[in-house]
C-alpha positions in Angstrom: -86.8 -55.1 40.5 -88.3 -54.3 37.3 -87.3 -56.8 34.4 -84.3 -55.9 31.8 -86.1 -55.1 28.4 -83.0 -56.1 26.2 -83.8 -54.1 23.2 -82.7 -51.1 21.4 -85.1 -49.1 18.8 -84.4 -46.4 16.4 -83.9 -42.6 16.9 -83.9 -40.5 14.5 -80.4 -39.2 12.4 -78.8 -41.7 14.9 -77.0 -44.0 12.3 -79.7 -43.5 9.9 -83.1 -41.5 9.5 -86.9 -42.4 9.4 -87.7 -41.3 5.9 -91.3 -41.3 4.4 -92.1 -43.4 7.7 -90.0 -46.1 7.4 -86.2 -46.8 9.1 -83.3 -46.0 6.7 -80.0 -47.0 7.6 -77.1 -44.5 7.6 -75.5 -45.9 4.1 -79.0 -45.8 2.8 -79.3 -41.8 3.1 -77.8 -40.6 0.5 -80.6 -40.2 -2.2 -83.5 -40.7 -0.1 -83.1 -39.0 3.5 -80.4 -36.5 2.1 -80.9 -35.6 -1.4 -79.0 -33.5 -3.8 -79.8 -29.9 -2.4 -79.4 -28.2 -5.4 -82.1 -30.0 -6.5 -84.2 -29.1 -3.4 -86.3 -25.8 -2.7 -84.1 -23.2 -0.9 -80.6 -24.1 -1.4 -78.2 -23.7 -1.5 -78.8 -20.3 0.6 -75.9 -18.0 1.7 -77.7 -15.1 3.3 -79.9 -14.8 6.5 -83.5 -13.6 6.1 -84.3 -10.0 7.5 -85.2 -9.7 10.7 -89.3 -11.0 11.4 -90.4 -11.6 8.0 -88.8 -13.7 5.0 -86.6 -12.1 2.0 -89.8 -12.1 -0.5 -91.5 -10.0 2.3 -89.1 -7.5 2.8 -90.4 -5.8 -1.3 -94.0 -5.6 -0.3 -93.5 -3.6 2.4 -92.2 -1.0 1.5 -95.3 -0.8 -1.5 -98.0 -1.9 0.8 -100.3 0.9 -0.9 -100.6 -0.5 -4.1 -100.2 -4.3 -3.2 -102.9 -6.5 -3.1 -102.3 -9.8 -2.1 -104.9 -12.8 -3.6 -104.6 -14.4 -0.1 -103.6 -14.0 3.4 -102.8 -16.9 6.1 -103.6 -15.9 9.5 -101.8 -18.2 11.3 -98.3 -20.3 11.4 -99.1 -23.6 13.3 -99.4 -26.6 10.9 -102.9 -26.1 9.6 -102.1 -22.5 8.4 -98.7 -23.5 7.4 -100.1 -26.8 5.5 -102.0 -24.6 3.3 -100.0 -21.8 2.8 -97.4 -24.7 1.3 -100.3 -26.3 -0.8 -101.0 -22.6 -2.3 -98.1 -22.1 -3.2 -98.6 -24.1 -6.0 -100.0 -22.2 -7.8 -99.0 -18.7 -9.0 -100.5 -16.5 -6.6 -99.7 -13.1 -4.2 -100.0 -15.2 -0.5 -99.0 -13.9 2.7 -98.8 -15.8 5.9 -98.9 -13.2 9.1 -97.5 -15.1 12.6 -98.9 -13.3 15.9 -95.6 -15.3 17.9 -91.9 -14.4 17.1 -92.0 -17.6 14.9 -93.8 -20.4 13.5 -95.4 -23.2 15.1 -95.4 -21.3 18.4 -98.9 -22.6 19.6 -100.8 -25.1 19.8 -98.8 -27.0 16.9 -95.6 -26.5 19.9 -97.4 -28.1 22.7 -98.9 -31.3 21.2 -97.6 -35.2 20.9 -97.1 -35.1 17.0 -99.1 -38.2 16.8 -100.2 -38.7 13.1 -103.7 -40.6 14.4 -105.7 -43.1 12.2 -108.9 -41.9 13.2 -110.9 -44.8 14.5 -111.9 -42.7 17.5 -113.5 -39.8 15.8 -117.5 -40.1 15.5 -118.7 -40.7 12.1 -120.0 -38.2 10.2 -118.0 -35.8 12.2 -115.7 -33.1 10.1 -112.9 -35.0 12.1 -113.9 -38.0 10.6 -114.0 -36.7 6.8 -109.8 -35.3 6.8 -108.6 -37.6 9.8 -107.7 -41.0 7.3 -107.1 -39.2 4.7 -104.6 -37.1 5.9 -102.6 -39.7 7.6 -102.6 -41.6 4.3 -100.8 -38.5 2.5 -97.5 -38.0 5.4 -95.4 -40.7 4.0 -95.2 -39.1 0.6 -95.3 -35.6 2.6 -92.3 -37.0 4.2 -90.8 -38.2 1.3 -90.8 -34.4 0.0 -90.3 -32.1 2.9 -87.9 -35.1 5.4 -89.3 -33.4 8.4 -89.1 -37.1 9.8 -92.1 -39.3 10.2 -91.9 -42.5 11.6 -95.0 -45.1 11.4 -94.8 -46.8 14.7 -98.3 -48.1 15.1 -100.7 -47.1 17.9 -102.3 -49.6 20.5 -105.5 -49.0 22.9 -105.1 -51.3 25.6 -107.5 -53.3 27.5 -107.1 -54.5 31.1 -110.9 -55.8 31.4 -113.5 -57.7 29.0 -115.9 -54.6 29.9 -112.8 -52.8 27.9 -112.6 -55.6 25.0 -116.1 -54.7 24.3 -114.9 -50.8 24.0 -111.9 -51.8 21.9 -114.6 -53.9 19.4 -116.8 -50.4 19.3 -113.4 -48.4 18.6 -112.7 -51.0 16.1 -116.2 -50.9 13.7 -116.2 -46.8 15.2 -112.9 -46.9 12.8 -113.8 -49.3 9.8 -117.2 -47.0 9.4 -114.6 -44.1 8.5 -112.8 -46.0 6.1 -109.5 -47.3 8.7 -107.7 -49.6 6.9 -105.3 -52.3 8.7 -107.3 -52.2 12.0 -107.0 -55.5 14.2 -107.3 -56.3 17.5 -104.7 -58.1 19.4 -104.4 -60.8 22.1 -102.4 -60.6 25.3 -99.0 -62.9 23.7 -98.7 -60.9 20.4 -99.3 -57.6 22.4 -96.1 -58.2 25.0 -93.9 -59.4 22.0 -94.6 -55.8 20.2 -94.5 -54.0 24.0 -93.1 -55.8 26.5 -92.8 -52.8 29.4 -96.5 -52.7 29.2 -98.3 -53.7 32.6 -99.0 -57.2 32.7 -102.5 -56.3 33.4 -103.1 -55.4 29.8 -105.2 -58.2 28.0 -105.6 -57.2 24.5 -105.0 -54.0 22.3 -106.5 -52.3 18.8 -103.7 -52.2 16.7 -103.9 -50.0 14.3 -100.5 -49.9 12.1 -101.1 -47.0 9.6 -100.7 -44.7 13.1 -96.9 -42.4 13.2 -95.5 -39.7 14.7 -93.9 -36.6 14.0 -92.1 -33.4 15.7 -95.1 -31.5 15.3 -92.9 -28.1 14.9 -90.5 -29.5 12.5 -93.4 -30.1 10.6 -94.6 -26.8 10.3 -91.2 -25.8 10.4 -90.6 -27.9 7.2 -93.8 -26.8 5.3 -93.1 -23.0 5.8 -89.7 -23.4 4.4 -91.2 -25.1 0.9 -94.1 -22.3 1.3 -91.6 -19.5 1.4 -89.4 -20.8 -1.4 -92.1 -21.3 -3.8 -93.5 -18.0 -3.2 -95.4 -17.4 -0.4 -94.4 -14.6 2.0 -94.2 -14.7 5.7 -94.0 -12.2 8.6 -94.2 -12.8 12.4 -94.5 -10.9 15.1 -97.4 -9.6 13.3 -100.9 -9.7 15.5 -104.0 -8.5 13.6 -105.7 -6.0 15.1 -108.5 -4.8 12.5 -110.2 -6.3 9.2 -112.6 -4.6 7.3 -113.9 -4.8 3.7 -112.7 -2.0 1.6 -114.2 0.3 -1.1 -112.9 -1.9 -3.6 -114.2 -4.8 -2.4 -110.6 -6.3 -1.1 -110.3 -6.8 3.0 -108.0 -4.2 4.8 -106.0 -6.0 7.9 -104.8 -3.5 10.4 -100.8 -5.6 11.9 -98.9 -4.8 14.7 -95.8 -5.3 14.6 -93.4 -5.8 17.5 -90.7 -6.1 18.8 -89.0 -7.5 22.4 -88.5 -4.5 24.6 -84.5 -5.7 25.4 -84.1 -5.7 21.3 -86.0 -2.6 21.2 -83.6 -0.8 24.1 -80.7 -2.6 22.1 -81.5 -1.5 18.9 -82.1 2.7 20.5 -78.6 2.4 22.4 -77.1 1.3 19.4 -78.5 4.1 17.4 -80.0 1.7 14.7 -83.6 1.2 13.5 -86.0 -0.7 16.3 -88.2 -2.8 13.4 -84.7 -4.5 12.6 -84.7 -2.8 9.5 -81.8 0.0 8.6 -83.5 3.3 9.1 -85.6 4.8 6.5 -86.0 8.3 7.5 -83.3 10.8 8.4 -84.2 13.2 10.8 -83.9 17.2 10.1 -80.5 17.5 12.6 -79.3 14.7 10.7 -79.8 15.7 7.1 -78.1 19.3 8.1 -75.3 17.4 9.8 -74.7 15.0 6.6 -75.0 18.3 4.3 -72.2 20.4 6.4 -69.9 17.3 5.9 -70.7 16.2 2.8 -70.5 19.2 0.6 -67.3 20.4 2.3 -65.4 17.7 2.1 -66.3 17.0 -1.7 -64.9 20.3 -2.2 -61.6 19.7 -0.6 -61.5 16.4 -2.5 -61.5 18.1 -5.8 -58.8 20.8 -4.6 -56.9 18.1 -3.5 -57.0 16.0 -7.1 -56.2 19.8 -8.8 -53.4 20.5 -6.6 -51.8 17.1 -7.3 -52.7 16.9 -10.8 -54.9 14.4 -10.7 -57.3 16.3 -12.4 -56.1 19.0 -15.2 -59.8 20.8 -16.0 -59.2 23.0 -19.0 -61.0 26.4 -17.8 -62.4 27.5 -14.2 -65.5 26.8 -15.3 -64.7 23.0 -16.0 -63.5 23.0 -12.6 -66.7 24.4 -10.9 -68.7 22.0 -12.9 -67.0 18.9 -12.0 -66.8 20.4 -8.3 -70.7 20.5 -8.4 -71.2 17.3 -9.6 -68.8 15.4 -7.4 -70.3 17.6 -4.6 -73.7 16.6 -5.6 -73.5 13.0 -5.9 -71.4 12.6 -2.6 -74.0 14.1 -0.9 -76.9 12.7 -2.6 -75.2 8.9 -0.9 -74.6 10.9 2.8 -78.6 11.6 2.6 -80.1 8.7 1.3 -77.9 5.8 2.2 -79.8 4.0 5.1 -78.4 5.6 8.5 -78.1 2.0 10.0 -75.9 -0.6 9.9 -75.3 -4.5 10.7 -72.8 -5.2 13.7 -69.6 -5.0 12.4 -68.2 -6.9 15.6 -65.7 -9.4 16.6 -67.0 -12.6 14.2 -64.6 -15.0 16.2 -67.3 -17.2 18.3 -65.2 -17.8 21.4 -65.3 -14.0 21.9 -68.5 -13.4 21.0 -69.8 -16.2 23.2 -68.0 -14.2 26.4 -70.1 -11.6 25.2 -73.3 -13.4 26.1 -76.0 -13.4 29.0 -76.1 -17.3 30.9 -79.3 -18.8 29.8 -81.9 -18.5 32.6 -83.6 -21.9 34.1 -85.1 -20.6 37.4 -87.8 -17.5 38.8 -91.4 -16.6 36.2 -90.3 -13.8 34.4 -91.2 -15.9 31.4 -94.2 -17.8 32.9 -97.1 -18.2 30.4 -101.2 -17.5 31.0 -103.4 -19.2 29.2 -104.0 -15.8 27.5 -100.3 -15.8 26.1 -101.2 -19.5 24.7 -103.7 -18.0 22.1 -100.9 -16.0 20.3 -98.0 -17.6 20.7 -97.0 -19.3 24.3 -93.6 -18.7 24.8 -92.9 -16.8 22.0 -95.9 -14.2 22.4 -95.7 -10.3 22.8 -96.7 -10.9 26.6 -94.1 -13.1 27.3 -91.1 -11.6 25.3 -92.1 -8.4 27.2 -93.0 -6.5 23.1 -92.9 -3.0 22.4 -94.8 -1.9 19.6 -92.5 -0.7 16.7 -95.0 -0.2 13.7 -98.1 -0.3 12.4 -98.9 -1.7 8.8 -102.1 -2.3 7.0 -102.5 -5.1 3.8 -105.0 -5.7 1.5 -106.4 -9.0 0.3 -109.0 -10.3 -1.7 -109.3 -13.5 0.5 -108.5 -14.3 4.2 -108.2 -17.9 5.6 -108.5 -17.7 9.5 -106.2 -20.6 11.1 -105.4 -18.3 14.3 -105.7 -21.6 16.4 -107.4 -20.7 20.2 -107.7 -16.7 18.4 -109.5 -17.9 15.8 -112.9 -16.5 17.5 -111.2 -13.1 18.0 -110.4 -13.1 14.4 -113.4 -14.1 13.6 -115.4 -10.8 15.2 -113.4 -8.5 13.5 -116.0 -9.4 10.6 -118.9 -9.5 13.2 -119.1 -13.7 12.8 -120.0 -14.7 16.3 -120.9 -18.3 15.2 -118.3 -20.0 17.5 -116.6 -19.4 20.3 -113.4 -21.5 21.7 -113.2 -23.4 24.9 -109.2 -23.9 25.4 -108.2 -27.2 26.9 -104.9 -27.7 28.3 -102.8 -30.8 28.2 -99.5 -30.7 29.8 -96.6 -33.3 29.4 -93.5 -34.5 30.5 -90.5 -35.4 28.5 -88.2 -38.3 29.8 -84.5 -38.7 28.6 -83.3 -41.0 25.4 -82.7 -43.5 27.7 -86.0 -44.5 28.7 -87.0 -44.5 25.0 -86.9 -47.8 24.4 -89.9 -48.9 26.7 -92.2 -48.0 24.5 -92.4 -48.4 20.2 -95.7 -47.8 19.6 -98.2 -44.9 20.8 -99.9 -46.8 24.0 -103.3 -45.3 24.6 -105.3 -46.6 27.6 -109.0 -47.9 27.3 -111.1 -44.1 26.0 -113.0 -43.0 29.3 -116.5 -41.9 28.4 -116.0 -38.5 29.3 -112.3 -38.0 29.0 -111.8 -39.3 25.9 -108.2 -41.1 24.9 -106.6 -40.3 28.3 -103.0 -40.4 28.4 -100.3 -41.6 26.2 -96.8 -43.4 26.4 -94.9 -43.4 23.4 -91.4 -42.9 22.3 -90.9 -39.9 20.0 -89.1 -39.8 16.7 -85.6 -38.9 18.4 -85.5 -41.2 21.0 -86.9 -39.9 24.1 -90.1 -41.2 26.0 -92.9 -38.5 26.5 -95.6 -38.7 29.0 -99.7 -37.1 29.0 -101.3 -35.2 28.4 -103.7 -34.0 30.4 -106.7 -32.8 29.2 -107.3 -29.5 31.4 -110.5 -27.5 30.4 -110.2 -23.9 31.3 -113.8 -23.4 32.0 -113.7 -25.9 35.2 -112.4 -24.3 37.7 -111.2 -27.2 39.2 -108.7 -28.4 36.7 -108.1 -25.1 35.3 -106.4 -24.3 38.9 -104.2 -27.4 39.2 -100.9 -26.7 41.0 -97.9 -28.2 39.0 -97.1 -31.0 41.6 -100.7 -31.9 41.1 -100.5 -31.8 37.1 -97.1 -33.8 37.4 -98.8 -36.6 39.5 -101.7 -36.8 37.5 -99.2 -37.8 34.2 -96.5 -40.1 36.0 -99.4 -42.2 38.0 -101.2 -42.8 34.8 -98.7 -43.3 32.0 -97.4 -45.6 35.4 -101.0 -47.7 35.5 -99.6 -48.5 31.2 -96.0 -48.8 31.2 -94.7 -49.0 35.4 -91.2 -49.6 34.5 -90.2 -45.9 33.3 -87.5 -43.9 35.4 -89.6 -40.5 36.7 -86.3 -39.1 37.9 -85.3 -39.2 34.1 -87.6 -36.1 33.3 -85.9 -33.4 31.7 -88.7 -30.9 30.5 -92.5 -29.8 30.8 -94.4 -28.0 28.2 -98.1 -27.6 28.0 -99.7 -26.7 24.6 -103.7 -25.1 24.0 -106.2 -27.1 22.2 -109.3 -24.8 20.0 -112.2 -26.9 20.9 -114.8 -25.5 19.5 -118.4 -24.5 21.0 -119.6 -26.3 17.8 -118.3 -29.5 19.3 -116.8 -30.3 16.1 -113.9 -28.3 13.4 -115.0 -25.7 11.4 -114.0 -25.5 7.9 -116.3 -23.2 5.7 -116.9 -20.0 4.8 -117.7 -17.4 7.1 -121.7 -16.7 7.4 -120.6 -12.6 6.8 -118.3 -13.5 4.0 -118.0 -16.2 1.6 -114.3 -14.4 0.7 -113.2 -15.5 4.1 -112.5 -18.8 5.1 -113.3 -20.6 8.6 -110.5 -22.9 9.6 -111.1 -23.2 13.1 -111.8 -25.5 16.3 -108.7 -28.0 15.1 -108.3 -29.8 17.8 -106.9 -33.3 18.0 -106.0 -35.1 15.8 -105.6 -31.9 13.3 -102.4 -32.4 12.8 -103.3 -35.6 11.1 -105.7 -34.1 9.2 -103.7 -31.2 8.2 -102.9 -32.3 4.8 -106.0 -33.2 3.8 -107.6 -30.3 5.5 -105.6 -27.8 2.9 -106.7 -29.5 -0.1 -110.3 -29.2 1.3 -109.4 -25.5 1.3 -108.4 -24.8 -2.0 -111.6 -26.5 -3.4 -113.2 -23.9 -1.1 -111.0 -21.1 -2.2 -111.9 -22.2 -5.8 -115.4 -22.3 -5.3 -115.3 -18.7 -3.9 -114.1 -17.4 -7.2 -110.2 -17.4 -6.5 -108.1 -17.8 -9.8 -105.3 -20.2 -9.3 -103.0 -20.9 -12.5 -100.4 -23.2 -11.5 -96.9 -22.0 -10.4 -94.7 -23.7 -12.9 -91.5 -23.1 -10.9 -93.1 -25.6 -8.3 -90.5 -27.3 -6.2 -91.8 -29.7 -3.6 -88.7 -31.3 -2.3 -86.9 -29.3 1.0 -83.1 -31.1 2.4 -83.4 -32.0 5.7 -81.1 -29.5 8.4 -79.9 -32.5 10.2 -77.0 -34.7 9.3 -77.6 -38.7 10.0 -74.4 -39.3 12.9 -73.0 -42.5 14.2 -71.6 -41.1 18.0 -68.8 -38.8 17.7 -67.7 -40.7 14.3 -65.9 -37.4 12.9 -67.3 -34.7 15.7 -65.0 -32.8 17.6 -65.8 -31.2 20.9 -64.1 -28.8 23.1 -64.4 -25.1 24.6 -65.4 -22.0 22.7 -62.4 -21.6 20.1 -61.0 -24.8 20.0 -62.8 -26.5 16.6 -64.8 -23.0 15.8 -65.0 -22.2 11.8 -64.8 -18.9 10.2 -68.6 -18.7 9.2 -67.1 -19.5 5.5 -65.4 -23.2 6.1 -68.1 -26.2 6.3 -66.0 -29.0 6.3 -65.0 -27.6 9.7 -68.3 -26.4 10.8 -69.3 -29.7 9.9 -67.4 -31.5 12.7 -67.4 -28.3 15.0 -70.2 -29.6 18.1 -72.4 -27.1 19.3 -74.7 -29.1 21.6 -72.9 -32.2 23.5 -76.0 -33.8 23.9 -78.2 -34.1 20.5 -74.5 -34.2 19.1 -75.5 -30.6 16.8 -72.7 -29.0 14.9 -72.2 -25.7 13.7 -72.9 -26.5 10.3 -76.4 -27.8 11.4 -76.9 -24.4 13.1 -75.9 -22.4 10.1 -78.2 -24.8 7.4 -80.8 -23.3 9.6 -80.0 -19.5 9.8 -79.5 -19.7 6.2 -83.2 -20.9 5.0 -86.1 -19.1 3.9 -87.5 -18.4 7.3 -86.4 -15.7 9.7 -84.5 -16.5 12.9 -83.1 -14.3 15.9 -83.3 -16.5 18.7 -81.9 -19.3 20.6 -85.4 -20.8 20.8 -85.8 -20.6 17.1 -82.1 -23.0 16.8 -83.3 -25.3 19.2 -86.8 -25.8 17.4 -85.2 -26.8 14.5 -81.6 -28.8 15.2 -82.2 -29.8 19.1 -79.4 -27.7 20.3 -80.0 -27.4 24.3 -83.1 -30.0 24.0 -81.1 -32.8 25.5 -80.1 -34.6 29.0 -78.6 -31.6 30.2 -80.7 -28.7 28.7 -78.7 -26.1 27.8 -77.0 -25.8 31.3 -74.1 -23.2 31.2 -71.7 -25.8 33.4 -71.9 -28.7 31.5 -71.6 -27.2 27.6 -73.1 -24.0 27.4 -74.6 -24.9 24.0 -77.2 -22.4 24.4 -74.5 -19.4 24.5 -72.5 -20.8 21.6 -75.6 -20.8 19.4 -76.6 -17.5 20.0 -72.7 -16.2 18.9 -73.8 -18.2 15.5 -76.7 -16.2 15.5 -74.9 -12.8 16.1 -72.5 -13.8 13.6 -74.5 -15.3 10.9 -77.1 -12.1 11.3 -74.3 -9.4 11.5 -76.0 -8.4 15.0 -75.0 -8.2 18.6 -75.1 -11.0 21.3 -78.0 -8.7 23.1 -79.9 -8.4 20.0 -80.4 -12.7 19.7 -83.1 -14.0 21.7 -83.0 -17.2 24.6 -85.0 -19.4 26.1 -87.5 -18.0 28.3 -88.1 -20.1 31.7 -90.5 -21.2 32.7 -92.6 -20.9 29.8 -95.2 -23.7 30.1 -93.3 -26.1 32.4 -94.4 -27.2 35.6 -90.7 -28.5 37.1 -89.5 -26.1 39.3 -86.2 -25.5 37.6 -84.6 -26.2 34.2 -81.7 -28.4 35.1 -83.4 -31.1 36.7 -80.2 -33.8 36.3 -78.8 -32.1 38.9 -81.8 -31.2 41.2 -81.6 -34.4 43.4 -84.8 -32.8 45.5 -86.8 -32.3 42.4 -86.2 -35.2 40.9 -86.9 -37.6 43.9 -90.6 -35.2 44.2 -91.1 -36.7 40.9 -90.5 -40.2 41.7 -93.0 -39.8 44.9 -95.3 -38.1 42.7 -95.3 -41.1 40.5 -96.2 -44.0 43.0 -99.1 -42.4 44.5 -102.1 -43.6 43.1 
């Protein structure tokens, strides 16, 4: 029997909230964890954004010919969006272009969200330079943006004195780059911080400054403050073309698409496919709207005559004010937009009988390693896109973040100085209720060759997450691992750190892409072909870490290249948090569709109205996030950013259906049909079998095997 580990650690907006990477308790919030939002960027905000780009978008493109942007982003994850929010402070035209149908689809998606110290990277190394530094700047970031950071500590452990000698190399490895707080630890002090580790462990490298984050709702967070101050964003966008202009400014051919279901949708409904009301009126159509509109003006101003409405002194006055009614009347038939926003049922309960069951089994969604470069789950592949238009910007400067496409990008300027070597590290995600076997990030002894190996850790809400691997898609041997294999590989190892976790507790797989680079190290610098365009490429762990210190690096570089940058004095740094702190069901309410719904227009009943059973979302939550500056049409896009359908039971129809209920927010809140609001694909990265696995008892007891052979 394993021992009873009688202790209970914090999850986040679960009677409080980690804020700036410390615990706040729930009576503590107000003011730090949930400010005054009128005093924050972006709200209050009453109107959804347009569908695939942000409202400050929507201007430029319909005056792409003249427009001329200072900069554009290519790339969403957290090192494109990291700089896009560090540019926006200052007053300049910036436009951030997403290949995936949103931000943070890639690599950024897929990782642990572990804010590293950086005593592992060599010295010297580009790593090195932004890895401290940028973990020393998230608690202020934090403090701004409340995506939720919590400083937990990391631990390397050692089973051996071959490996205390290791930790003692890791240890000066770290103080050479400027570590602060690094220590190492003997076998007593280590079980009183970790008591489910294996009693084999001797000693550990504590290193305290170490945190975590959601890596998405990081990105997530710095888009939102990017958008508000400025910058503009469009997904769904892939480049296809760059090339350097007459006037000296680069020309980037986009694609923009569409998923083919919206896309049939959209044709059957006899609106616009780009989600935008129609711009042009077909020939038929303009004939059709002049034989109805000039006519019927007419007998309008008979009608006012005949009543004596309208007493014109002469004939002539009569004709004249016929003409100009006429006129005007049909000037609005021809050039209002043909389209229009669903103008259906807005009760939920109905609107949620209206939608398809979420879909946990078969590989229509299954993801290649090819979809990972642009997007994983959320790529043009995956969502089955249809192209609906082409558009073509100008810039005076590119910055290339395009993650494991960041080479591709890169030869549209013929710069073939790198090339990336994608490396794969899957996971698996354990319910809250294993949680609380592990505070800190446990990392075993580095091996050689495979570097830090896998990890235990709790994350910032409360569940325990397992891996990764570290899957190198040039060796054909782990690049063709079956998922029972993969699966083994995570629960026998995270086993050999912390044997006391519950397999049969897994509730989701994902697998994210990491850029390593054939330089061996990141690559931050201007291209070879043009200093104009910016190298930001190869970021491979721990770039999250050293996001925020990579993007001021880049504005020195942007600076250097001749880019004027005035400050934006409307500057706003601070962004309210989407989620609301909860103690249990302390003023929730759950029921069926239609029993505690709102109107869309009440937030004190929103507010209590629960969406997902699980993470305990509400329908307020839901709406907060429809209604900020970054565009949203899909379940997915809900779930990234409140948790709705990311608990114990996963969405499943039969238990709550929380997945269905959020996409009648999203039809209602967008003014579109249930059909035009995208789900979950399945099985995206995952390598369970089905989606639902608390009530699989087969694959759940495969996973428990699976674990105990070593």
């Amino acid at each position: 029997m394993p021992p009873k580990f009688d202790r209970k650690l914090n999850q986040h907006g679960v009677k409080g909230a980690y804020y700036g990477g410390e615990w706040v308790d729930l009576e503590d919030c107000a003011g730090t964890f949930q400010p005054d939002s009128s005093k924050c960027s972006g709200c209050p905000t009453r109107a959804t954004c347009p569908r695939s780009q942000s409202r400050n978008a929507a201007a430029s493109t319909t005056n792409e010919d003249n427009l001329v942007y200072d900069v554009i982003i290519i790339g969403a994850g957290c090192i494109g969006t990291s700089i896009a929010r560090e540019l926006s402070r200052y007053s300049l035209k910036t436009l951030l272009v997403e290949s995936a149908d949103d931000v943070s689809q890639g690599a950024t998606k897929g990782n642990s969200g572990i804010v590293h110290a950086g005593y592992d990277d060599k010295p010297g190394s580009v790593r090195a330079k932004f890895c401290w530094p940028g973990n020393q700047m998230f608690p202020q970031l934090d403090r701004e943006l409340r995506f939720g950071y919590q400083k937990n500590g990391s631990l390397v452990v050692a089973t051996s004195s071959k490996e205390l000698e290791v930790l003692e190399e890791l240890m000066e490895r770290g103080n050479i780059n400027g570590v602060k707080n690094l220590r190492i630890i003997q076998k007593e002090e280590l079980f009183q911080m970790e008591p489910a580790l294996n009693p084999v462990c001797i000693a550990a490298l504590y290193a305290p400054d170490a945190g975590n984050v959601i890596p998405y709702e990081f990105a997530i967070a710095l888009a939102e403050n990017a958008v508000d101050n400025g910058v503009e964003l469009r997904i769904r966008r892939e480049v296809t073309a760059i090339a350097k202009g007459t006037e000296g400014c680069f020309e980037v051919d986009l694609r923009h698409w569409e998923p083919q279901d919206y896309v049939d949708v959209r044709k059957k409904m006899g609106k616009s496919i780009d989600g935008t009301e129609s711009k042009e009126i077909s020939l038929l159509s303009l004939v059709m709207r002049l034989c109805v509109s000039f006519p019927a003006s007419i007998v309008v101003m008979e009608g006012l005559v005949r009543f004596g409405l309208l007493e014109p002194s002469s004939k002539d006055d009569t004709k004249m004010v016929m003409t100009i009614v006429a006129f005007i009347s049909t000037a609005l038939v021809l050039f209002l937009p043909g389209g229009k926003r669903h103008r259906g049922t807005s009760v939920l309960k109905d609107i949620v009988a209206k939608c398809p069951p979420p879909v946990g089994s078969g590989d229509d969604g299954k993801v290649t390693l090819k979809d990972m470069f642009q997007g994983g789950s959320g790529s043009k592949t995956v969502q089955h896109g249809a192209t609906v238009a082409l558009e073509s910007v100008k810039a005076k400067y590119i910055i290339n973040c395009a993650g494991s496409y960041s080479d591709q990008i890169a030869r549209m300027i013929g710069d073939d100085s790198f090339y990336i070597k994608p490396r794969l590290g899957d996971y698996i995600l354990l319910n809250r209720n294993q949680g609380h076997l592990a505070h800190s990030t446990i990392f075993p002894c580095p091996d050689p060759v495979l570097g830090k190996g896998v990890l235990v850790q709790q994350t910032l809400w409360g569940n325990l997450i397992l891996g990764p691997t570290a899957r190198d898609m040039h060796n054909k041997e782990t690049r063709d691992m079956s998922n029972e294999s993969i699966q083994e590989y995570i629960l026998s190892k995270c086993k050999q750190l912390c044997p006391y976790f519950d397999a049969k507790e897994a509730i989701h797989g994902f697998c994210g892409a990491r850029s390593k680079s054939s330089r061996g190290d990141w690559i931050i610098e201007p291209s070879s072909k043009d200093a104009n365009f910016i190298h930001v490429a190869g970021i491979d762990s721990p770039g999250l870490a050293g996001s925020p210190a990579i993007s001021l690096y880049v504005v020195e570089l942007m600076q250097k290249a001749g880019l004027k940058m005035p400050p934006n004095i409307n500057f706003n740094p601070n962004r309210a948090p989407i989620i609301t702190p909860k103690v249990g069901l302390r003023g929730l309410k759950m029921g069926p569709p239609g029993k505690n719904d709102s109107d869309g227009k009440d937030e004190a009943t929103m507010a209590k109205n629960v969406i997902c059973k699980c993470e305990k979302v509400t329908e307020l939550e839901v709406v907060r996030a429809l209604r900020r500056s970054l565009p949203i049409d899909s379940t997915q896009g809900i779930r990234k950013r409140t948790r709705a359908g990311m608990g114990h039971c996963q969405g499943d129809a039969e238990n709550y259906d929380c997945e269905c209920r959020v996409r009648a927010i999203i039809s209602r809140e967008n003014g579109v049909s249930p059909k035009e609001v995208g789900g979950r694909p399945w099985p995206a990265t995952s390598t369970l079998s089905q989606r639902w696995v608390y009530k699989d008892d087969m694959q759940k007891e495969g996973l428990e095997k699976r674990m105990n052979n070593n």
